[in-house]
N, C-alpha and C positions, 0 to 999 in steps of 0.2 A: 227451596228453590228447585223448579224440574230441571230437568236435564238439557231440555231445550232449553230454557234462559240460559240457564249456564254456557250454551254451548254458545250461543248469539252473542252475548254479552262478553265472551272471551274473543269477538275476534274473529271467529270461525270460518274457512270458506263454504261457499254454498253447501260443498259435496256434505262436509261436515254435519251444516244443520238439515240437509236432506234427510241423514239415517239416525239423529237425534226425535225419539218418540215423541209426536204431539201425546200434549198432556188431556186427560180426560176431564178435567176441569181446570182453572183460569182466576184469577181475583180483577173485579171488576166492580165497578162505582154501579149502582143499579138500586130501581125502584122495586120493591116489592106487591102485590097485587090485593096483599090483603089492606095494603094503608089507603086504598082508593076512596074510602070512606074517611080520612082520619081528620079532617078538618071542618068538613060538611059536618059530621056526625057531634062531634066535641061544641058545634055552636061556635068554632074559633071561625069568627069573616074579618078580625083583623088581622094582624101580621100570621102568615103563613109562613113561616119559618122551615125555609128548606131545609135546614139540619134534622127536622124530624123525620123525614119521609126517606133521604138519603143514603141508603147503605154500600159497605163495602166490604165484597165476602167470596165465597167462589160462587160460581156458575158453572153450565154445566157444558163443554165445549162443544159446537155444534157440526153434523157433519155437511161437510164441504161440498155446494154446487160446481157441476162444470165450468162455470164461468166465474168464479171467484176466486181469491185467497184470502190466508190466512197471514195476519200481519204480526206480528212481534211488535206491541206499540209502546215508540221509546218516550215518549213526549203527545201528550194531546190539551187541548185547553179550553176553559169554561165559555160558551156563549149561553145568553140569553133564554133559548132554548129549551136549556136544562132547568135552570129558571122555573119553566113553562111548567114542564114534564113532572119536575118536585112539588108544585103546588097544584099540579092536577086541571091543571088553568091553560085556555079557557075549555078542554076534553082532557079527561084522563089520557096518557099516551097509550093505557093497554088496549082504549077502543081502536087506535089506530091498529096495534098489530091484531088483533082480532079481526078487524076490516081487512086487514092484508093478507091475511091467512086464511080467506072464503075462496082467495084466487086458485088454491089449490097447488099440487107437488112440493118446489122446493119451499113456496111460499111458507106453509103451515109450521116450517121450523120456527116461525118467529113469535106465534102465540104458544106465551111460556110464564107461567106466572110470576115470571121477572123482567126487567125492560132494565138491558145495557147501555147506559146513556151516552152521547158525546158522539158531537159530528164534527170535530177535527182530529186529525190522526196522524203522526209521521213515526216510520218505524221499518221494520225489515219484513223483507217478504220470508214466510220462512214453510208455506204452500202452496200450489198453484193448482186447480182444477183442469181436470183432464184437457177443458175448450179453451185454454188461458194460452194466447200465442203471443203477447208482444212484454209479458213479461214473464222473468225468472227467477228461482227461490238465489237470495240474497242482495236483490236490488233494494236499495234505498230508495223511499217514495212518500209524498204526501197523497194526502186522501180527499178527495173532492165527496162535498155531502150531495151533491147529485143523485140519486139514486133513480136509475133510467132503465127504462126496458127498450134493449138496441134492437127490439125484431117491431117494433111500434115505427109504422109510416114516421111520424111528426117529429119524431125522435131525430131522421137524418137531415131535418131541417134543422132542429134546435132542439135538444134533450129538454128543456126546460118546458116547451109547449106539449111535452108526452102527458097523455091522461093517466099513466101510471105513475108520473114523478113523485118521489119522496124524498124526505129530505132523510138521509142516513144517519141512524143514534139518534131519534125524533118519531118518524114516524116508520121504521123498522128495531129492529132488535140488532147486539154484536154491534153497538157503536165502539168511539176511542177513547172512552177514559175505562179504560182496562189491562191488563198485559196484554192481552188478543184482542183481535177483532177480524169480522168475518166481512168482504167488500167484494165487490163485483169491479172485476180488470175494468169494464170503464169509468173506473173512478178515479183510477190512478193517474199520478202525475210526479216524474222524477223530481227527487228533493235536491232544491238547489245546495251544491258543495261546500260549499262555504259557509252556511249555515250550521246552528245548533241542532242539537234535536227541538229543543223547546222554542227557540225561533222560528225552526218551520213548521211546525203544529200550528203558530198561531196564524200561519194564510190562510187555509181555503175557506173558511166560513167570511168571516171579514173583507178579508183582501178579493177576492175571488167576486164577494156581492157589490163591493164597492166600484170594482173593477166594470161590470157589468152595467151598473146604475149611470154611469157617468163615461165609458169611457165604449164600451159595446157597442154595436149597432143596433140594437135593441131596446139600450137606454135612451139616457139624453142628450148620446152622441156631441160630448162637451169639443168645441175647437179651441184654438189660442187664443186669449184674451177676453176667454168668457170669465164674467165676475160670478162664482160658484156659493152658495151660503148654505153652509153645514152645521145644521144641529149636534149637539154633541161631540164638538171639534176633537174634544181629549179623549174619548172611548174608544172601542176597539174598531167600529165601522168609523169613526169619523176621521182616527188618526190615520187610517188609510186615507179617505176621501182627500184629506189636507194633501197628501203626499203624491197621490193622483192628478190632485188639480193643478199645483206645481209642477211637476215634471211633464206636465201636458201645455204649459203654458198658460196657465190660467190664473186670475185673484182668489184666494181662499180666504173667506167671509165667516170667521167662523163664532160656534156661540155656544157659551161652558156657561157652569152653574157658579164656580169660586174663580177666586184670585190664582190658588194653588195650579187649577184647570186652565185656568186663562196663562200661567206660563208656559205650562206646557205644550200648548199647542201655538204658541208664539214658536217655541223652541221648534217644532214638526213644519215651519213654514207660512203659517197665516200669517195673513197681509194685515188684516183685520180681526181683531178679538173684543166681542160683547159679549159681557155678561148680563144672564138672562134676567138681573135685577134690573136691569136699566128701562130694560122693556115694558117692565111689568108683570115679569111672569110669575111672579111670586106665586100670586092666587091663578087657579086653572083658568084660564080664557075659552079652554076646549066646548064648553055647552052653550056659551053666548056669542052666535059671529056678530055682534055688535062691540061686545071685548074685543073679540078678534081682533077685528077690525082698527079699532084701536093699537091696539097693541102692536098692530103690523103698520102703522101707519108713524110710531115711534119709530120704531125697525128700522124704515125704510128710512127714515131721515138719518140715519145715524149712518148708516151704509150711502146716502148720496154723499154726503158729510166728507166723509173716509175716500170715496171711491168716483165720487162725481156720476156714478147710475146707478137705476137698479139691477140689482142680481137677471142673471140669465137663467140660472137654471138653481131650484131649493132640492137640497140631499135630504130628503126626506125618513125618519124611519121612528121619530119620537109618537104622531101618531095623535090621541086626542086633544092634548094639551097644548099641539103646535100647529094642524094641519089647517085652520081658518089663517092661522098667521100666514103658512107658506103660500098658500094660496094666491090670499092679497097681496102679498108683498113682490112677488115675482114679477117679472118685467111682463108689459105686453109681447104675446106670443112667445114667451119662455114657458120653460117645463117646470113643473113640482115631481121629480120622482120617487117613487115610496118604494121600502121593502120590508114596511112590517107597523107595530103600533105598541110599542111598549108600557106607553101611559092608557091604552085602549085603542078598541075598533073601531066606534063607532064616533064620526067626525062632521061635524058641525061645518059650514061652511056659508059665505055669502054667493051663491052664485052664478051672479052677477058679475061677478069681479072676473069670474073663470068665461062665462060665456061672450059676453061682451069685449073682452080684451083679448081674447082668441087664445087664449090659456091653454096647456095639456097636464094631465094627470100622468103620470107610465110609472105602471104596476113591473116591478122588480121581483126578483125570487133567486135567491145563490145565484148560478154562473152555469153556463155549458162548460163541455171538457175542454173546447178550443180557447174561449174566455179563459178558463181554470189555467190552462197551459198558456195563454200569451201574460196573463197576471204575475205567475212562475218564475217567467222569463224577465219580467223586468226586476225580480227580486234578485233573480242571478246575476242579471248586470249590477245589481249595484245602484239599482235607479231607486228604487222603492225598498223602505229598512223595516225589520218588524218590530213589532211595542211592545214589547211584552214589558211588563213592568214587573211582574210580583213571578212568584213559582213557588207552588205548593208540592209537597207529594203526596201520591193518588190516597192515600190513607187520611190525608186532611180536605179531600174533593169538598166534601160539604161545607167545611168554610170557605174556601175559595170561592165556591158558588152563592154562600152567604153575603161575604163582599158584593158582586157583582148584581143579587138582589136588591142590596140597598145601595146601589150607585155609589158606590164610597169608593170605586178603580177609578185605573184610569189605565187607556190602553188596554192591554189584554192580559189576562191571568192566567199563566199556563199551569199545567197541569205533569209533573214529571212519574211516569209508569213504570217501565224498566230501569229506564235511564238514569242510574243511581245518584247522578248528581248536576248540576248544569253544564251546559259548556261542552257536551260531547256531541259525536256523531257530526264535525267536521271534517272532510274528508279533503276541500282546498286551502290551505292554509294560507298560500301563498294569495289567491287571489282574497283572502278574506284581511290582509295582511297591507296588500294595494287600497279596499276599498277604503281601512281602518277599520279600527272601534271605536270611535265617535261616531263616525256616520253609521254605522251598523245596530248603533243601543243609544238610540236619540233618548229611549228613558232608560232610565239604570236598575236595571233588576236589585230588586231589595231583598 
């Protein structure tokens, strides 16, 4: 162990881990550059097993732009993402830092013939670049995967419309499943107090899109008493969305694979829970909108059924196998909003259903800082709980992200880095003491 964890991990104050030497290298969860080949090549197109491609080793520490720090990361957790990244699917991620690093200066630190995974990150600030004014070495902070260039026009309207957005530990290098990680000050976002470490790792990817999808002025701008229907009610985007759409006033319509999924997100507040057998979805409906169609017209009766209308607005983010569904199923003039396609890209649809009933699509993508920050805030009050369900340490990342390949979670899987064990890095007691531990671990870490 360096000298700096030592020094973080005991407590330290700032000044402390100030003259504590950053170490010249780091143990970090990371793709190696020669396995780009290793699937394509082997003739393996069935299971792509991220435990092959997955390493966890040192790295090489990188030096520090003006506008970033350096984080000591106590707790970070698997999304999808990485997923992505370990099976090389649907781009290797090294083309992306290869494309990021033609930009020139600080950029080109990130083409490295290794790629740092992991865009959620809570942990301690323990460097601060010279241009860095609104934070200081030993604040506590989560990490928003935004990665924004704040000198970009479109950026002061909405980081998220910048033509340079990437998502951080995706498509840059020095994500959060590592001891360190390298981020730029506007990523950051004070970590609610009364939180774990590994409870608050598991916001900003999740919570933060979720947030944005449904609740932002950019999304589908949900009111009181909108009937909401979420795919993947028990996962880590949908246990937010459930949690969202209740505390905003709204029906949460939600739709899991099992019995085990369907209590769970009973238990997170759904009004309404289908399982996706009842529908049909056994076999993929995603390449025929005459299934679709079908299949949403199942859907839809079961939710008039339940609820006496159709859905307002479909949370969108499964992707081939569901998007003709959401489509049709949605109420005239409601929204389908997406942020992403996990069963695929490319989506099939009748429409008909969308032009004629005055439908909208709205294209989603993580959260701004101010999104990120009001999402934060209601985790602080105590409004909105995290899921983490499972916790791995960073030495077993690649199972952890093997679960989360073959949808066998539920909720979110965090990932503990420094953080030697669970349950640390609460800092209110007392307010976490008020909200309880029932409301705060609606699932029970196993």
């Amino acid at each position: 162990m360096d000298d700096l964890t030592k020094t973080v991990l005991s407590g330290a104050s700032p000044e402390e881990i100030e003259r504590a030497p950053l170490p010249s290298h780091f143990t970090a969860a990371h793709l190696r550059v020669e396995d780009e080949g290793v699937f394509g090549d082997s003739g393996d197109i069935g299971d792509k097993d991220v435990r092959r491609t997955l390493h966890v080793g040192a790295v090489r520490m990188p030096e520090l732009a003006p506008d970033e720090v350096v984080l000591a990361v106590m707790a970070s957790s698997v999304n999808y993402n990485t997923v992505w990244s370990a099976k090389f699917e649907p781009l290797s991620t090294f083309r992306f830092l290869r494309s990021y690093a033609k930009q020139g200066g600080w950029a080109t630190r990130h083409d490295q013939p290794f790629h740092v995974l992991g865009s959620d990150a809570a942990g301690v600030v323990v460097r601060v670049g010279s241009g860095v004014r609104r934070w200081r070495v030993g604040d506590h902070v989560i990490v928003s995967p935004a990665y924004v260039d704040d000198q970009e026009a479109a950026t002061q309207s909405d980081g998220m419309l910048s033509e340079a957005q990437l998502a951080w530990g995706f498509e840059t290098n020095y994500g959060g499943l590592a001891h360190y990680a390298v981020a730029r000050a506007s990523q950051l976002v004070p970590k609610p107090a009364h939180l774990s470490w590994e409870e608050a790792a598991s916001i900003p990817v999740c919570g933060g899109t979720a947030y944005r999808m449904l609740v932002g002025d950019r999304g589908a701008r949900m009111k009181q008493g909108d009937i909401v229907l979420i795919w993947g009610a028990s996962g880590g985007l949908g246990s937010y969305a459930v949690q969202l759409v209740k505390n905003g006033g709204g029906t949460a319509v939600g739709v899991v694979g099992s019995e085990r999924k369907a209590q769970i997100a009973r238990k997170l507040g759904c009004d309404v829970v289908i399982n996706r057998e009842e529908i049909g979805l056994g076999d993929d409906p995603g390449e025929d909108p005459e299934q679709a169609v079908k299949a949403g017209r199942r859907l839809g009766a079961i939710i008039r059924r339940e609820v006496g209308e159709d859905p307002h607005i479909v949370f969108e983010h499964v992707g081939r196998a569901t998007f003709g569904i959401s489509v049709f199923v949605v109420r005239r003039g409601g929204a389908v909003v997406t942020c992403g396609s996990s069963t695929g890209y490319h989506h099939s649809f009748d429409n008909r259903y969308l032009w004629m009933r005055l439908k909208r699509i709205i294209g989603s993508h993580i959260a701004n800082l101010q999104e990120m920050t009001e999402c934060a805030r209601l985790f602080g009050q105590g409004k909105i709980a995290p899921v983490v369900s499972r916790v791995y340490p960073l030495a077993e990342v690649a199972e952890a992200t093997r679960l989360v390949q073959l949808n066998q979670h539920i909720g979110k899987v965090g990932v503990l880095c420094l953080a030697p064990e669970p349950g640390l890095g609460i800092t209110a007691p007392g307010l976490r003491a008020r909200i309880g531990e029932e409301t705060l671990r609606p699932l029970a870490i196993q």
